[in-house]
C-alpha positions as CSV (number, residue, x, y, z in Angstrom):
1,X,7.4,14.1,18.2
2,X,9.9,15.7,15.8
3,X,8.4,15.0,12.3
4,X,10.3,15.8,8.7
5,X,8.0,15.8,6.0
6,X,10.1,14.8,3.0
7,X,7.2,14.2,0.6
8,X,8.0,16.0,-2.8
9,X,6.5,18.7,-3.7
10,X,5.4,20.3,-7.2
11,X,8.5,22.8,-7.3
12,X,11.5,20.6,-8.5
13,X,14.8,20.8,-6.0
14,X,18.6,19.6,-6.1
15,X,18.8,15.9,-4.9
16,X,20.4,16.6,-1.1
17,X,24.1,15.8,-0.6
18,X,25.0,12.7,1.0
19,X,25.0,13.8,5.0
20,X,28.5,13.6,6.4
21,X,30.7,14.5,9.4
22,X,34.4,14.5,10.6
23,X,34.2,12.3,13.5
24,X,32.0,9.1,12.2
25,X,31.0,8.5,16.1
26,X,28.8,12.2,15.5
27,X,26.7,10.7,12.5
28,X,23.4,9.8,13.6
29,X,21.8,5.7,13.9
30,X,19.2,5.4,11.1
31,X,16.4,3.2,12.1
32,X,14.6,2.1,9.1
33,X,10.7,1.2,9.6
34,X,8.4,3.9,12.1
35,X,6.8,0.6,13.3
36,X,6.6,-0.7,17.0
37,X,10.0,-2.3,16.2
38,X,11.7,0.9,15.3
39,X,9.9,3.3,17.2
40,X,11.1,1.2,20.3
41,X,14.8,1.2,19.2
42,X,14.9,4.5,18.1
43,X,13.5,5.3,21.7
44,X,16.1,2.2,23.6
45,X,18.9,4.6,21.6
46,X,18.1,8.1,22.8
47,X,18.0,6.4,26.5
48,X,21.8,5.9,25.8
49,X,22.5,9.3,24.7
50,X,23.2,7.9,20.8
51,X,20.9,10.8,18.2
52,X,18.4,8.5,16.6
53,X,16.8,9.5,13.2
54,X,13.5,7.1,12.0
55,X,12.9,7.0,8.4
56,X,9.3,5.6,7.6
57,X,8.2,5.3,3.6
58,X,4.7,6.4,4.7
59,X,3.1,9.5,6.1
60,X,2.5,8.5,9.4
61,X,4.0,5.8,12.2
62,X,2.9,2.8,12.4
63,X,1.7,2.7,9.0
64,X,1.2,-1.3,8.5
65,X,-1.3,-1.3,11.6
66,X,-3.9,1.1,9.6
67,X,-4.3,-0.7,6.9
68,X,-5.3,-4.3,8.8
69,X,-8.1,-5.3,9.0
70,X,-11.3,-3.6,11.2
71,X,-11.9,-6.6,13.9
72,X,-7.9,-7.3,14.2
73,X,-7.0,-6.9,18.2
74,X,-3.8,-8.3,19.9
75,X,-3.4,-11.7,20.5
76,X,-0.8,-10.5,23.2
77,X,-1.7,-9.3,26.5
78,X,-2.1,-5.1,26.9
79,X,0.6,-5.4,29.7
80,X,3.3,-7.7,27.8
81,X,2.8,-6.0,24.8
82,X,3.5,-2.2,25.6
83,X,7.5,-0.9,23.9
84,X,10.3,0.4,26.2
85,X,9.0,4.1,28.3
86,X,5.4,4.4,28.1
87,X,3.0,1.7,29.2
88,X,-0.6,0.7,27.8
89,X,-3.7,2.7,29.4
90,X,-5.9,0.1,30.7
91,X,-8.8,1.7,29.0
92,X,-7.1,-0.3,26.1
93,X,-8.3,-3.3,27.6
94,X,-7.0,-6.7,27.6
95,X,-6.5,-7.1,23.9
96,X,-5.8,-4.2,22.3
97,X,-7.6,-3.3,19.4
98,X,-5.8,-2.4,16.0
99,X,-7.3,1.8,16.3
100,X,-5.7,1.8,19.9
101,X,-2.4,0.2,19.1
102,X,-2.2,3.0,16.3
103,X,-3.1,5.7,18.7
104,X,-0.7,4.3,21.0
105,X,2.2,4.6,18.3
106,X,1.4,7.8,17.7
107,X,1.6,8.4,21.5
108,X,5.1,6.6,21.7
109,X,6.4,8.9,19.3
110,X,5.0,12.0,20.4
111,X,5.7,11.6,24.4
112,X,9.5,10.7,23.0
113,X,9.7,13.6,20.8
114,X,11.2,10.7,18.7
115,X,12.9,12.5,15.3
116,X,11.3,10.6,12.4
117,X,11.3,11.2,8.8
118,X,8.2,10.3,7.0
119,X,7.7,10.2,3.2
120,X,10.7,8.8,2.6
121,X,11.7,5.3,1.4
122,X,15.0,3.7,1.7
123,X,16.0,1.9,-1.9
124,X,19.1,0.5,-0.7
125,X,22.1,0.3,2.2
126,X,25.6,0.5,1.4
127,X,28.6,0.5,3.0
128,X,30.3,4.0,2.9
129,X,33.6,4.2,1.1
130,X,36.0,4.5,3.5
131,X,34.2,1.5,5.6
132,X,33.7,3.9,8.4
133,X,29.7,4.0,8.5
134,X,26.8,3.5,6.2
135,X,25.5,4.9,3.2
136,X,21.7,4.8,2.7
137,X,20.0,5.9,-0.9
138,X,16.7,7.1,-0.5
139,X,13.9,8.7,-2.6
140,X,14.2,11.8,-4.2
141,X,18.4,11.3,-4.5
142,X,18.6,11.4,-1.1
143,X,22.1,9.6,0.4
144,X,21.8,9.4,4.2
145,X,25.5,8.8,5.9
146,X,24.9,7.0,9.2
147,X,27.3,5.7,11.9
148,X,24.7,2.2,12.4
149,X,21.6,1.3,10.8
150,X,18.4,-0.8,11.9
151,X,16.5,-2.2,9.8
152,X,12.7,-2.4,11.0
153,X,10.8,-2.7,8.0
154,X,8.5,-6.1,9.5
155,X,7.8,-9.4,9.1
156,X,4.9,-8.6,7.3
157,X,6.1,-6.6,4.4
158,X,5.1,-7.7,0.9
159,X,1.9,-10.1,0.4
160,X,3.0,-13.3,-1.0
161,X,0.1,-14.7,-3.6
162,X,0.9,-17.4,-5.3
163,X,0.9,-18.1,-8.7
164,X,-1.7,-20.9,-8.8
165,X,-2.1,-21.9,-12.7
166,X,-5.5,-20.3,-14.2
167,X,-5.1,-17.6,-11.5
168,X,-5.7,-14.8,-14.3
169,X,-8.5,-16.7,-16.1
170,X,-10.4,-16.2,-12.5
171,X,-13.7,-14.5,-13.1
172,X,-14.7,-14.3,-9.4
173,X,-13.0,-11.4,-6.5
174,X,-9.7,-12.4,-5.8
175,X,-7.6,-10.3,-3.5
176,X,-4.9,-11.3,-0.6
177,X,-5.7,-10.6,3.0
178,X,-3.7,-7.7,3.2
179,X,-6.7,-5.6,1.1
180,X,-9.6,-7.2,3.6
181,X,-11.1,-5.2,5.7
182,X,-15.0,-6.5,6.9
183,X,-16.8,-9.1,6.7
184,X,-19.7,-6.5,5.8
185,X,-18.6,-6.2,2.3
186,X,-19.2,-9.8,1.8
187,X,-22.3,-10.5,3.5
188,X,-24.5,-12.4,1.4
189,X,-21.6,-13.9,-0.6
190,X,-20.0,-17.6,-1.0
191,X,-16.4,-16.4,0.0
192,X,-13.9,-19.1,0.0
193,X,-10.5,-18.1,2.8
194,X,-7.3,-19.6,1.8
195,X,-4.5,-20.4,4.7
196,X,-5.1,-21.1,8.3
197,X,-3.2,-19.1,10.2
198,X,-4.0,-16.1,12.9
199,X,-4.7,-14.4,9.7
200,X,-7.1,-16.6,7.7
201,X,-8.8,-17.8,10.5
202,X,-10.1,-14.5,12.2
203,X,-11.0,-13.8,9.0
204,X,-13.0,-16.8,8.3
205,X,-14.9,-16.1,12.0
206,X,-15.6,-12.5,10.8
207,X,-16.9,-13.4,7.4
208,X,-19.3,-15.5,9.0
209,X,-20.2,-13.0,12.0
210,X,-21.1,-10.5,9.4
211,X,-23.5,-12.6,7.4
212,X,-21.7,-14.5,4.6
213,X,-24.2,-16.8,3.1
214,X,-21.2,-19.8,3.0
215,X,-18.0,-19.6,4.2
216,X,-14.9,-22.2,3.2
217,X,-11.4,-22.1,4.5
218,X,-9.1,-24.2,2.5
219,X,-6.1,-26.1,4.8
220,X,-2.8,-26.8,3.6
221,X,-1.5,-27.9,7.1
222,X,-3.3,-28.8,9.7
223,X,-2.9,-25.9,12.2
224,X,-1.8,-26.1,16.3
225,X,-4.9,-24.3,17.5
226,X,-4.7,-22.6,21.2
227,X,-6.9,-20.9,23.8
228,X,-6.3,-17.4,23.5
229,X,-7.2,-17.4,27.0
230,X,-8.1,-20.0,29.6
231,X,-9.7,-19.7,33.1
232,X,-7.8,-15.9,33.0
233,X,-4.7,-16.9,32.2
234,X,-3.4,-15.8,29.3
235,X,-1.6,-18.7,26.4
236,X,1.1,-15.6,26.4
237,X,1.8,-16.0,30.2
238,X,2.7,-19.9,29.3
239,X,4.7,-19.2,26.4
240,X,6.6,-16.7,28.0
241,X,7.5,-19.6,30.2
242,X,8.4,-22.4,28.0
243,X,10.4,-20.3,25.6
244,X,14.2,-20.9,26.4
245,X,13.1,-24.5,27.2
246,X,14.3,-27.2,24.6
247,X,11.8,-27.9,21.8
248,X,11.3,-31.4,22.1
249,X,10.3,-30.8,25.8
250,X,8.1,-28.0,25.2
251,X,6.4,-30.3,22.1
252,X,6.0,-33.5,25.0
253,X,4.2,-30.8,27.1
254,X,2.0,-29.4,24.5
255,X,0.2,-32.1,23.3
256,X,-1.5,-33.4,26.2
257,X,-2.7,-29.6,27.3
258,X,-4.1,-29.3,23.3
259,X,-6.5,-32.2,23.7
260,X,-7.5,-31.2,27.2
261,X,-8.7,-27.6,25.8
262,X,-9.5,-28.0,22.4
263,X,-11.9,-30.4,21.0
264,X,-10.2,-32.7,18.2
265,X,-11.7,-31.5,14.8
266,X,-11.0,-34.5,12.8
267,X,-14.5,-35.3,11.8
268,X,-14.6,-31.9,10.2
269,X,-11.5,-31.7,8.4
270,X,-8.8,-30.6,11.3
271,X,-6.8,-33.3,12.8
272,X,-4.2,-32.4,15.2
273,X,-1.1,-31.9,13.7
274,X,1.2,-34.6,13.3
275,X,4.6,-32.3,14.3
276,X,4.8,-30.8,17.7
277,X,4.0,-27.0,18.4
278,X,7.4,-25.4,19.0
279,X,9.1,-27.6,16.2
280,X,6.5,-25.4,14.1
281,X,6.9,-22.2,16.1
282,X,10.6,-23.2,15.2
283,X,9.5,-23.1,11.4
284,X,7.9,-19.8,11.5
285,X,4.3,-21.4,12.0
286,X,2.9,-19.5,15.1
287,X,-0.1,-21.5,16.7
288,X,-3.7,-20.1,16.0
289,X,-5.1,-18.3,18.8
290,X,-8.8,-19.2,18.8
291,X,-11.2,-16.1,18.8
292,X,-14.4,-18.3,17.4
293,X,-13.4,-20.6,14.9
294,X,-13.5,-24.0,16.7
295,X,-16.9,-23.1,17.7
296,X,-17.3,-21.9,14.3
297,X,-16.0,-25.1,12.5
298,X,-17.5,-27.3,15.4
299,X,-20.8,-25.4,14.1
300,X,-20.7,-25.8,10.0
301,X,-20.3,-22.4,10.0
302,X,-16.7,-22.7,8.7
303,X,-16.3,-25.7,6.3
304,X,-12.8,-26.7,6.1
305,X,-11.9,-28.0,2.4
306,X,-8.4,-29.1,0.7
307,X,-5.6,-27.0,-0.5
308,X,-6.1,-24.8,-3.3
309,X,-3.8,-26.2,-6.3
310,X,-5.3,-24.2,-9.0
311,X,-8.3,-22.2,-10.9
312,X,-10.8,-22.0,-13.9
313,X,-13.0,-19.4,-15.1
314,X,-15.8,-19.8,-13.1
315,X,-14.3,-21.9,-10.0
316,X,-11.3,-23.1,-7.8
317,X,-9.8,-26.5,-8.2
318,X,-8.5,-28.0,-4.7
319,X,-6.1,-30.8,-3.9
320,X,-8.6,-33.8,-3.5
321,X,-10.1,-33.0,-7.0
322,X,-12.9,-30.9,-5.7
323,X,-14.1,-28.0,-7.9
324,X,-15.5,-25.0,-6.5
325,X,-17.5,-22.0,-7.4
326,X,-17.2,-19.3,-4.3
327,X,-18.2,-15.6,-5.4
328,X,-14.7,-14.4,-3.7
329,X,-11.7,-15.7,-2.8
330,X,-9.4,-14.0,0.2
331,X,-5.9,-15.6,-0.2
332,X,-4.5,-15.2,3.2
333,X,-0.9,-16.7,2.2
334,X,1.0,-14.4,4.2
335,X,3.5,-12.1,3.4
336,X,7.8,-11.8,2.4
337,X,10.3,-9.9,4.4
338,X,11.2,-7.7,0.4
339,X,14.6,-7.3,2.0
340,X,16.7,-8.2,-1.3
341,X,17.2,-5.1,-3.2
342,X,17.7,-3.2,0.1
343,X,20.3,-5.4,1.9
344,X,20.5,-8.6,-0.2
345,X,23.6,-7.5,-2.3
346,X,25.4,-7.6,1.6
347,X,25.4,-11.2,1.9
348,X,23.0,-10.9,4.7
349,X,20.2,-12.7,3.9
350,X,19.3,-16.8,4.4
351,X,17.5,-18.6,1.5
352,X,14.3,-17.6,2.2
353,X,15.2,-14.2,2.3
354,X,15.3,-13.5,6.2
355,X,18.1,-11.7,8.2
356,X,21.2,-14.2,9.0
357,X,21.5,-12.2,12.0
358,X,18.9,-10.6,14.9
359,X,18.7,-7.9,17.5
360,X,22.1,-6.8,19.4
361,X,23.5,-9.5,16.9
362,X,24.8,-8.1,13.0
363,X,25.3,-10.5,10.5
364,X,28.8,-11.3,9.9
365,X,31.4,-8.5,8.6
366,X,28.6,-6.8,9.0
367,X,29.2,-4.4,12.0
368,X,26.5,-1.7,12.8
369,X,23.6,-3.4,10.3
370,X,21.2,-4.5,13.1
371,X,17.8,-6.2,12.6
372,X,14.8,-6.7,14.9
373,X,11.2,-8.0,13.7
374,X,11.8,-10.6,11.7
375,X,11.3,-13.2,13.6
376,X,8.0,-14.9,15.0
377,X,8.8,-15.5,18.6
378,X,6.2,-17.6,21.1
379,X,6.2,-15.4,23.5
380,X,5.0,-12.3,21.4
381,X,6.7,-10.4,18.7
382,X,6.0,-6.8,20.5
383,X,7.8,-8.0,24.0
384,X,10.3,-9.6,21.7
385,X,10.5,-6.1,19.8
386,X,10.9,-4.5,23.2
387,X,13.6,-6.4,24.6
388,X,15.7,-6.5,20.8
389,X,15.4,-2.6,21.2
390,X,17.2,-2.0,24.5
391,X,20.1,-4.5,23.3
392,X,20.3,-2.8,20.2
393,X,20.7,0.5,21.8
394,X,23.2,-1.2,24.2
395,X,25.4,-2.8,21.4
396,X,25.7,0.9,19.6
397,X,26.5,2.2,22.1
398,X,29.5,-0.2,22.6
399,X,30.1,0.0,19.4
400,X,30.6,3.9,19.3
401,X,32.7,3.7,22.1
């Protein structure tokens, strides 16, 4: 791995010039984000000959997989999860485990002698004067001229909490999922999980693995909840089949395979969902892969309540009127793409602030500003990141040409 530390020093120096060259073909393809999404393009471009340059705000690759949270493993299998050139070791196991998928980043990088630039955060992308490339500010004054740019900063960016009413007046421990690390540091406690999705509910299973005294998840929407794995074959392996089939199809098929593999939850406050599962996959609203909560809810070990519309002092108040009075509150509400002050002056971005265009595809008038990541595919988001990377690298290419 080539690695530039850019992290400021004590001793002030000049703000760098802005990086240019004659021919704008020569100027290098920043890839934005040293995560499995820009590691693998930054990889998929030196495989076509096109000089790749990583720039990653933290001090490290792969930065947003240290901080989750201990238990976290992939809900993807180890062999359709691995990026372009270097496969899994099987040691990894089946699921992979967050401290291997980090080592394995570190790997990617380092067996690619990738060129990434760490301690550097990009403020901003511009278009360069004369149209020919782009211009990207980063910190410290730097301007970085290149020819394309990616942006692979992640679906899961910024934590989104939301700003229920009395939220400040809160005396109890009220933090997003994003701080959460083990359910050790709760054990004994009434903890109260908010949100139901991959997230919240292996959270919820490892509170109450590590000794909670009472543990509460508070539903909004009625999840689709999936076998992770059934008889040995993966729920991956199936949604790698149905993905390119049409929704309403692959909804038909889903519901009678849901009841035959997971118990209906009604009687303790999960019915199946009224909408089918890849309408929601459609909406963003990937299935929950089960790794103990319907035993876990099936149990009482998991209470499901209502949705959380607001707090007091000394308790939560949910949708059906209910007041509660947990110790600690984990607010697993998921997270925002923070693309708008880097890109959102370009036109670029939908209403809810994601990319209008993906992979080898650029947003309109757009040419050379290339996304990958932002979207929450069935069939995985790392084979998803894989594939994106090579057509990427394919489309630069082209485009240099």
């Amino acid at each position: 791995m080539i690695t530039l530390a850019l992290m400021e020093d004590s001793a002030p120096r000049p703000a760098p010039q802005a990086i240019t060259t004659a021919n704008p073909a020569d100027r290098p393809v920043y890839v934005i984000g040293g995560g499995p999404g820009g590691l693998a393009t930054a990889y998929a471009l030196r495989a076509q000959g096109v000089r790749a340059v990583v720039v990653e705000k933290a001090d490290a690759v792969g930065a947003s997989w240290r901080r989750h949270y201990d238990r976290l493993h992939l809900h993807t299998t180890r062999r359709l999860s691995a990026l372009p050139g270097l496969v899994m070791p099987r040691r990894f196991g089946r699921w992979v485990a967050r401290d291997d998928m980090v080592r394995y980043l570190e790997k990617y990088a380092e067996v690619h002698e990738l060129e990434t630039v760490t301690g550097v955060e990009v403020s901003r992308v511009e278009r360069t004067a004369d149209g020919t490339g782009w211009l990207l500010r980063a910190s410290g004054g730097r301007e970085l001229v290149g020819s394309a740019v990616v942006v692979a900063t992640g679906y899961n960016h910024t934590p989104h909490l939301p700003d229920w009413p009395g939220r400040e007046t809160f005396k109890g421990e009220l933090a997003h999922a994003a701080a959460y690390r083990s359910g050790k540091e709760y054990a004994g406690r009434d903890v109260l999980v908010v949100g139901v999705g991959n997230t919240g509910a292996e959270i919820a299973v490892d509170l109450v693995e590590n000794g909670a005294a009472r543990v509460r998840l508070s539903v909004r929407t009625a999840p689709h909840i999936v076998r992770r794995s059934t008889a040995g074959w993966a729920a991956q392996y199936t949604a790698v089949l149905v993905r390119r089939l049409p929704v309403r199809l692959v909804d038909r098929l889903a519901r009678p395979m849901a009841k035959l593999s997971v118990p209906d939850l009604s009687a303790h406050g999960l019915p199946r969902p009224d909408s089918g599962l890849y309408s929601r996959v459609k909406e963003g609203a990937i299935p929950v892969q089960d790794v103990g909560l319907i035993d876990a809810v099936r149990k009482g070990r998991v209470e499901i309540t209502a949705a959380v519309t607001g707090f007091e002092e000394d308790g939560v108040v949910l949708a059906d009127g209910t007041r509660i009075t947990p110790d600690a509150v984990v607010a697993a509400t998921g997270y925002v793409r923070g693309l708008e002050d880097l890109v959102g002056h370009l036109g670029v971005l939908d209403d809810r602030g994601r990319p209008v265009g993906h992979g080898a595809r650029p947003p309109k008038d757009t040419p050379g500003l290339y996304f990958t990541g932002f979207t929450t595919p069935i069939s995985g988001t790392l084979r998803e990141l894989a594939i994106d990377a090579e057509r990427i690298a394919k489309a630069v290419r082209r485009q240099l040409r």
